[in-house]
N, C-alpha and C positions, 0 to 999 in steps of 0.2 A: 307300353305301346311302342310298337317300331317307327322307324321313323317314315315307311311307305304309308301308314296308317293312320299318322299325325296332320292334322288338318292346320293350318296357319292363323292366328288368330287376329292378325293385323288384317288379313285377307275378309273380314266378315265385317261389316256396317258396324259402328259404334253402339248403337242402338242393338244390337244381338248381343254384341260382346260382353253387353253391359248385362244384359237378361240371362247371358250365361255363369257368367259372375255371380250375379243374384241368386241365380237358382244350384250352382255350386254352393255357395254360402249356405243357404237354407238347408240342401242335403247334408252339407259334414254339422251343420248345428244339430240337426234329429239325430245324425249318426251319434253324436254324442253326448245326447239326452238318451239313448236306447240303454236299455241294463244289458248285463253282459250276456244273460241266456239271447236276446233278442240280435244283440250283434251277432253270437254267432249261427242265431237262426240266417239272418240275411247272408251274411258273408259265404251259407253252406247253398241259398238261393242263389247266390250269383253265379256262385263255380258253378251250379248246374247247368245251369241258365248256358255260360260260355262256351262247358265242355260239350252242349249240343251241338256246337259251332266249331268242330274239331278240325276243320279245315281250316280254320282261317286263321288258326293258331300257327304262328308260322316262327320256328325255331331260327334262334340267329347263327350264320355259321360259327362264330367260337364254341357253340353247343357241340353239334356234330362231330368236331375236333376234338374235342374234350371228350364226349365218349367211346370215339375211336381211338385215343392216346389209351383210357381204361380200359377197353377192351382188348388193346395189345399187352398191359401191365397183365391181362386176366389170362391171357394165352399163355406168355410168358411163365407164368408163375410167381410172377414179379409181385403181385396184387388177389388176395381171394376175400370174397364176400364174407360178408359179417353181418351177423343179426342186428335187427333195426333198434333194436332195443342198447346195446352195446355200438351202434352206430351214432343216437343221439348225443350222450352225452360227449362224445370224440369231435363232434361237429360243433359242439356248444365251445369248448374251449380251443378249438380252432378260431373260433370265432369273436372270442377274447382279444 
């Protein structure tokens, strides 16, 4: 969540705060009583669900930057695409 989008929680009654708590709690408890086909049923429910909302998806400037910095490496010759498959595990131990 950005932070234009981020609501204040201190700003909302005691009494809501509290029911949203509750009801956060309750959701990550199901979330993790669910087996794993069903997690990733939801999880494939939600991104749909979002990416209907493609506006509202709003990228943060270091995004923008970041892929116009790659997209100069790609002009340059500096940087060329690689298959996704030979991309995974390169990212996996970057990530290390």
């Amino acid at each position: 969540m950005y932070p234009s989008q981020r609501f204040v929680a201190a700003d909302l009654p005691v009494s809501t705060r509290r029911a949203v708590l509750q009801a956060t709690s309750r959701l990550t408890e199901a979330i993790e009583n669910m087996s794993w086909d069903k997690k990733l049923r939801a999880m494939e429910e939600l991104w749909e669900s979002l990416s209907q909302e493609e506006a509202r998806l709003e990228s943060p400037p270091w995004h923008k930057k970041a892929l116009g910095e790659a997209a100069t490496r790609h002009d340059t010759g500096e940087e060329q695409p690689i298959d996704w498959d030979a991309a995974k595990p390169e990212l996996r131990n970057r990530a290390e």
